[in-house]
N, CA, C and O atoms as a MOPAC input file, in Angstrom:
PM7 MOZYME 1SCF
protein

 N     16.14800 1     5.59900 1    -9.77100 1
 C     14.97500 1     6.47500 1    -9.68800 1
 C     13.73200 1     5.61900 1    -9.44600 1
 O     13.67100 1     4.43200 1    -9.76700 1
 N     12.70800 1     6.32800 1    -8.83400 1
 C     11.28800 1     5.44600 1    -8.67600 1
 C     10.72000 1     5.52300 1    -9.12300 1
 O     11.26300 1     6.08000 1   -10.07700 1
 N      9.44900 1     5.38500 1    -9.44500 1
 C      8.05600 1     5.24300 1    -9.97700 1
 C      7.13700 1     5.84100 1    -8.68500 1
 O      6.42500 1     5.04400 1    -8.07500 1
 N      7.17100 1     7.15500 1    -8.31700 1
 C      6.51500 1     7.18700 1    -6.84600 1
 C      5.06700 1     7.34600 1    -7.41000 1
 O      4.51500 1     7.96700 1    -6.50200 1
 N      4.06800 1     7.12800 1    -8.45600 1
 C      2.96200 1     7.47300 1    -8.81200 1
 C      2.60300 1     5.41200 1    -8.08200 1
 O      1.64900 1     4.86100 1    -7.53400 1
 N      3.35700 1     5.17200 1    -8.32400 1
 C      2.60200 1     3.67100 1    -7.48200 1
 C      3.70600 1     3.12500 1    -6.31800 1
 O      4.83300 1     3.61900 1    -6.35700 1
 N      3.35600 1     1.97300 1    -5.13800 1
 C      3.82700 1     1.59500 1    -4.37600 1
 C      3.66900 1     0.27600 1    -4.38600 1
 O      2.93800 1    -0.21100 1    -5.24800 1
 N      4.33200 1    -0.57600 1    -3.41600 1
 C      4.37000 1    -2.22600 1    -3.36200 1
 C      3.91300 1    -2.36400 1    -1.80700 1
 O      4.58700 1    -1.83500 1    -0.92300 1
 N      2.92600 1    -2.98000 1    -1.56600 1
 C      2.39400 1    -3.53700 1    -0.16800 1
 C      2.72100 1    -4.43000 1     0.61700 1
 O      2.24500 1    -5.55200 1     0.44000 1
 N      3.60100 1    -4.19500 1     1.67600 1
 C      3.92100 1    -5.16500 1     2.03800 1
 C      3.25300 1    -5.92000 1     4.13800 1
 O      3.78500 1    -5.63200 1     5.21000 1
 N      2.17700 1    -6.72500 1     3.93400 1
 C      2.09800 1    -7.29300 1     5.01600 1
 C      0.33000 1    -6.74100 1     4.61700 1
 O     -0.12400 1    -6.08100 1     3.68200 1
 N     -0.10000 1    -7.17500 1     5.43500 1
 C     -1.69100 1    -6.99900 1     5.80400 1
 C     -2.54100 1    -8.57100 1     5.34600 1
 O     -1.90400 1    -9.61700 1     5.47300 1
 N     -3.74000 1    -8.60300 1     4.91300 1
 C     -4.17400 1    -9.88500 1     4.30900 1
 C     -3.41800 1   -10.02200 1     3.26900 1
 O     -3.06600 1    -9.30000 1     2.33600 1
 N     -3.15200 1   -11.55800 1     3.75400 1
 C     -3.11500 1   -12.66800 1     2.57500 1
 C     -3.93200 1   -12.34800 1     0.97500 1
 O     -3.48600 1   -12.64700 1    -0.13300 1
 N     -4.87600 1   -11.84900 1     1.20200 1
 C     -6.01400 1   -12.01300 1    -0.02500 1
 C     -6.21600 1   -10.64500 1    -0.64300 1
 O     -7.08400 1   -10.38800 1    -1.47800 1
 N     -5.28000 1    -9.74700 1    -0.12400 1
 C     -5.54600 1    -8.41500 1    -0.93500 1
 C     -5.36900 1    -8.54500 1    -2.31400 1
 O     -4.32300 1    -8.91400 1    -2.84700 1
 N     -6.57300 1    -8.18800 1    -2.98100 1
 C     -6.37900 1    -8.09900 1    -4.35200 1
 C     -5.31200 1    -7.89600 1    -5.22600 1
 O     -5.15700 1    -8.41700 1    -6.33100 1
 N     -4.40500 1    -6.89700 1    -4.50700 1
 C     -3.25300 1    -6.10100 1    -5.67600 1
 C     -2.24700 1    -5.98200 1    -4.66200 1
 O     -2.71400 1    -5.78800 1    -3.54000 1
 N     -0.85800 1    -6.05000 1    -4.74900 1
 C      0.25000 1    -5.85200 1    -4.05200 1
 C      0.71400 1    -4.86800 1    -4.67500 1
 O      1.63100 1    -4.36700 1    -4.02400 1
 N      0.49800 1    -4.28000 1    -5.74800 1
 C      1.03000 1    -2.39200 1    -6.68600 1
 C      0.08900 1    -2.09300 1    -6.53500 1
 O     -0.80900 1    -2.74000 1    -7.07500 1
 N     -0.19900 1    -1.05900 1    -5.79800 1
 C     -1.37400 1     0.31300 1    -6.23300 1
 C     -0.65700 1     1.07000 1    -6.65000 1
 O      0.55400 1     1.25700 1    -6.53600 1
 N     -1.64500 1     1.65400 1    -7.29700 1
 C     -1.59200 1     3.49100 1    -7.26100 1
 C     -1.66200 1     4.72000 1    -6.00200 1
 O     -2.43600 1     4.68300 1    -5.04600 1
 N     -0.93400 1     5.49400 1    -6.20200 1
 C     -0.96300 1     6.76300 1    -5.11400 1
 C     -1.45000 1     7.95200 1    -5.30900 1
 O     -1.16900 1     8.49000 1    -6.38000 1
 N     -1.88300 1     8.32100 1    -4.81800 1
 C     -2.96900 1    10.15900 1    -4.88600 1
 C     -1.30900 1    10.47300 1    -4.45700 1
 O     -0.49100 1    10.98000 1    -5.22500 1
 N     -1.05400 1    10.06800 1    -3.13400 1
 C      0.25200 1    11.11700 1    -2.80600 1
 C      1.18600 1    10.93300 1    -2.07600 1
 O      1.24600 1    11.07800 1    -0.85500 1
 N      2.13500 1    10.52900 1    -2.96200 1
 C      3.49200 1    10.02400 1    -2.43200 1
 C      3.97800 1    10.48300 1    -1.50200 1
 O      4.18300 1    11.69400 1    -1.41900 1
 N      4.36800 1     9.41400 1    -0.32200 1
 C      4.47700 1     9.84200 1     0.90500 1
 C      3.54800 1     9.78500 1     2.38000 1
 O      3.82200 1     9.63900 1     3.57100 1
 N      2.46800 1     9.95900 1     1.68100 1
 C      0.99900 1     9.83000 1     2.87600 1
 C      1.05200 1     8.44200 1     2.60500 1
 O      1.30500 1     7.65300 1     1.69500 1
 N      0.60000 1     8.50200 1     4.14200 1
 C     -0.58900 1     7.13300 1     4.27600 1
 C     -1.46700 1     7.00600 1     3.56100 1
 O     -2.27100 1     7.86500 1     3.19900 1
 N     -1.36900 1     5.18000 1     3.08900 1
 C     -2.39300 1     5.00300 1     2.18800 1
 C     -3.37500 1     4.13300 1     3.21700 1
 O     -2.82600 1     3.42700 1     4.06300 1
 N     -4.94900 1     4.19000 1     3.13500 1
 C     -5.64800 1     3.58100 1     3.51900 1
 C     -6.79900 1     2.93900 1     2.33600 1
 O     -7.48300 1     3.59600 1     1.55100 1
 N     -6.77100 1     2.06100 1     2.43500 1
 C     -7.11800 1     0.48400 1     1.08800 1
 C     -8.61000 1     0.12400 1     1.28700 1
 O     -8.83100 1    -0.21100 1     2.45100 1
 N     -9.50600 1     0.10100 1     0.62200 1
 C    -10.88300 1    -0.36200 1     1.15000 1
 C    -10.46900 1    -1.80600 1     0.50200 1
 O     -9.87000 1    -2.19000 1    -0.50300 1
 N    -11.24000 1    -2.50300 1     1.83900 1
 C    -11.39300 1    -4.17400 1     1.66600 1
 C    -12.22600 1    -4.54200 1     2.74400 1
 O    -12.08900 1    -4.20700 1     3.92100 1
 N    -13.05800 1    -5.22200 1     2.27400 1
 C    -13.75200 1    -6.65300 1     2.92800 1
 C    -14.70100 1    -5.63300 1     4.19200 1
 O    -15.04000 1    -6.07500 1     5.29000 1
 N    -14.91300 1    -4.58400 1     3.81900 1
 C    -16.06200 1    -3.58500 1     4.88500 1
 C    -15.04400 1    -3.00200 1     5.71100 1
 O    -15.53100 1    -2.63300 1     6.78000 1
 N    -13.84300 1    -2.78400 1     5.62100 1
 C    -12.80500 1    -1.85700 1     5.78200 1
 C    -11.84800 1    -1.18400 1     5.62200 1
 O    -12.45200 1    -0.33000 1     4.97300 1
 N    -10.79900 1    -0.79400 1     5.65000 1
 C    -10.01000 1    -0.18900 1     5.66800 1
 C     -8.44000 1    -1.04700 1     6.06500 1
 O     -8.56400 1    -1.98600 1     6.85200 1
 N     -7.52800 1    -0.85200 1     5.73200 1
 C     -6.11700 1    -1.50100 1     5.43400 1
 C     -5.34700 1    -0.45500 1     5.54400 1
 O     -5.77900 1     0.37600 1     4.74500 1
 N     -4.50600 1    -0.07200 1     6.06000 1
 C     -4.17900 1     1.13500 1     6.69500 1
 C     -1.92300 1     0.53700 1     6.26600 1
 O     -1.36900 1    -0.50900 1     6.60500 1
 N     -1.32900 1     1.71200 1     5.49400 1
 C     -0.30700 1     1.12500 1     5.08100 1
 C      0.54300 1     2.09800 1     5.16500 1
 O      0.06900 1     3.05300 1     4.55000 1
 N      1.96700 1     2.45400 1     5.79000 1
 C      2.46200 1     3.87200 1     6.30000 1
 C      3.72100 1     3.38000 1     4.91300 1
 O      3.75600 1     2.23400 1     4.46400 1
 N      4.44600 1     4.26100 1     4.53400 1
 C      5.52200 1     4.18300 1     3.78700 1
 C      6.80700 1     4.12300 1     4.65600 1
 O      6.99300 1     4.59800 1     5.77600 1
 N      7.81000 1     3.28400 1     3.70300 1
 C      9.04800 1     2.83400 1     4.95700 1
 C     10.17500 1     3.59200 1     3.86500 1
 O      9.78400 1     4.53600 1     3.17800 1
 N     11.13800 1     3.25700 1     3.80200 1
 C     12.31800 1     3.85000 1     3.18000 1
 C     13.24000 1     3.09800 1     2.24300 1
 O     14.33800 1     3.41600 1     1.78700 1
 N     12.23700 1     1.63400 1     2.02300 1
 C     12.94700 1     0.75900 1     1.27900 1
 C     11.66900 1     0.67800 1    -0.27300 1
 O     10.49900 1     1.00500 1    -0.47500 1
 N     12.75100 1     0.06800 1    -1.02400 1
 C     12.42200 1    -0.17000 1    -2.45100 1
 C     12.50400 1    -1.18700 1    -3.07900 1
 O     13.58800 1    -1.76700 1    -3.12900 1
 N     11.12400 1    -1.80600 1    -3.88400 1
 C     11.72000 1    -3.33500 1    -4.15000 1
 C     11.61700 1    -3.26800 1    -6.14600 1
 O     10.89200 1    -2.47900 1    -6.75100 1
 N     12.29900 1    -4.03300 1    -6.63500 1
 C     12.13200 1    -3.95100 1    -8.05300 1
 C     11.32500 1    -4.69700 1    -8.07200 1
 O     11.22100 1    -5.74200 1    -7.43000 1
 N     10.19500 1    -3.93000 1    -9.32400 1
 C      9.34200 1    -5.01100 1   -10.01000 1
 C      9.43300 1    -4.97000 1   -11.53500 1
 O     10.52600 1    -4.82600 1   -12.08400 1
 N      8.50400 1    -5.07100 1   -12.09900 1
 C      7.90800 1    -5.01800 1   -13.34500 1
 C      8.10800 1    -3.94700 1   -13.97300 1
 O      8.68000 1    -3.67600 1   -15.02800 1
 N      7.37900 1    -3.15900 1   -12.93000 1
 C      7.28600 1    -1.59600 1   -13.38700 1
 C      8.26400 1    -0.69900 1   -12.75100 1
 O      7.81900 1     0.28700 1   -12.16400 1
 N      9.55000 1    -0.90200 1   -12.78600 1
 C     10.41700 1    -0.33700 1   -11.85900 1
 C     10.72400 1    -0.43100 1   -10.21100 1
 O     10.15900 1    -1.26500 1    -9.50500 1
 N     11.49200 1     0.33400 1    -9.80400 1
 C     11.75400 1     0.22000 1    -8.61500 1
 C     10.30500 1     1.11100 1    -7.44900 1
 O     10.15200 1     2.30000 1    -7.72900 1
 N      9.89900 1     0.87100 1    -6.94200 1
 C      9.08700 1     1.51400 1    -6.21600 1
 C      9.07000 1     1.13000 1    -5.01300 1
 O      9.53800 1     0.11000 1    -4.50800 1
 N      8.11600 1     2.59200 1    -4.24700 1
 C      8.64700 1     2.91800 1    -2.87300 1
 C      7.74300 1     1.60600 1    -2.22600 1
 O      7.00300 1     1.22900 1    -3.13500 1
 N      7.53600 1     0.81500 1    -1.06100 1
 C      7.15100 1    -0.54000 1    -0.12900 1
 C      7.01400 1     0.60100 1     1.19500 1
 O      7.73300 1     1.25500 1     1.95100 1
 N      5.37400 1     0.30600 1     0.85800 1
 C      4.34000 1     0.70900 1     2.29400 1
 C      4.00600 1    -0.62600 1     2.67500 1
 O      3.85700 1    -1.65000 1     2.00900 1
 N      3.89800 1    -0.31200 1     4.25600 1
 C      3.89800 1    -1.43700 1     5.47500 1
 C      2.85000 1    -1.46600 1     6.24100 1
 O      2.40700 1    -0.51500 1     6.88500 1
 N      2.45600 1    -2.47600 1     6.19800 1
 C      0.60700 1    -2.17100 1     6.85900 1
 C      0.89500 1    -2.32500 1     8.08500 1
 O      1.73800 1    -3.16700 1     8.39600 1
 N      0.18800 1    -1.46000 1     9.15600 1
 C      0.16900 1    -1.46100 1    10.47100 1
 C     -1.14100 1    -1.37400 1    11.14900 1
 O     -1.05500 1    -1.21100 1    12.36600 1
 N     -2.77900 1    -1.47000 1    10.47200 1
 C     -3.22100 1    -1.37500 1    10.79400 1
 C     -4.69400 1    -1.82200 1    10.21000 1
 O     -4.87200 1    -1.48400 1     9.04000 1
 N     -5.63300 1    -2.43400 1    10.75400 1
 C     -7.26800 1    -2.11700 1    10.17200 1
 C     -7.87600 1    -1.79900 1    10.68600 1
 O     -7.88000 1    -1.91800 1    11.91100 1
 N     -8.93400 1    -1.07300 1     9.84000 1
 C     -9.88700 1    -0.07100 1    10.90200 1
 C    -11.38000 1    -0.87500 1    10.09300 1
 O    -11.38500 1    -1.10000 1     8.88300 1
 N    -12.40000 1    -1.17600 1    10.88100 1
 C    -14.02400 1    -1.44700 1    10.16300 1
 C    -14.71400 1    -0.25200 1    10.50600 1
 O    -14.77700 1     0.64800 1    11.34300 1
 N    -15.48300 1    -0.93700 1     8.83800 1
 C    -17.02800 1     0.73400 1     9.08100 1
 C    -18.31100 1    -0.09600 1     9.68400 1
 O    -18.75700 1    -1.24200 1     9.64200 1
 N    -18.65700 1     1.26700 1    10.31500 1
 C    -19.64900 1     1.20100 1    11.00400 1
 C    -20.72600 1     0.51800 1    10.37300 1
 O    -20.97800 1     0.70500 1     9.18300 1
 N    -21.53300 1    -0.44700 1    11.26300 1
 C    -23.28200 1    -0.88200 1    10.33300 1
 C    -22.82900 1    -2.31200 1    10.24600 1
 O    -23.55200 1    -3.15800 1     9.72000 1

């Protein structure tokens, strides 16, 4: 069974603060504020054990910057 209230990050910066977040909603795309943007992370179908159980591993495919 999972823990789908959090996920494991896998790929984007080196320097992201946290590799477990938390999820509003299991299943959606999560998009991450960092460094004056956005980190953009789709969910895949694999599961890695941690600490806190097995949980679902979103895959970053993308960054987007804000405007200014």
């Amino acid at each position: 069974m999972t823990n789908a209230t959090k996920a494991v990050l896998d790929g984007g910066p080196a320097d992201l603060p946290e590799r477990i977040v938390s999820l509003t909603t299991p299943g959606a795309d999560l998009k991450i504020p960092f460094r004056g943007g956005y980190e953009h992370f789709k969910p895949t179908t694999r599961q890695q054990d941690t600490a806190d159980g097995p949980l679902p591993v979103y895959e970053w495919w993308e960054r987007t910057e804000l405007p200014g």
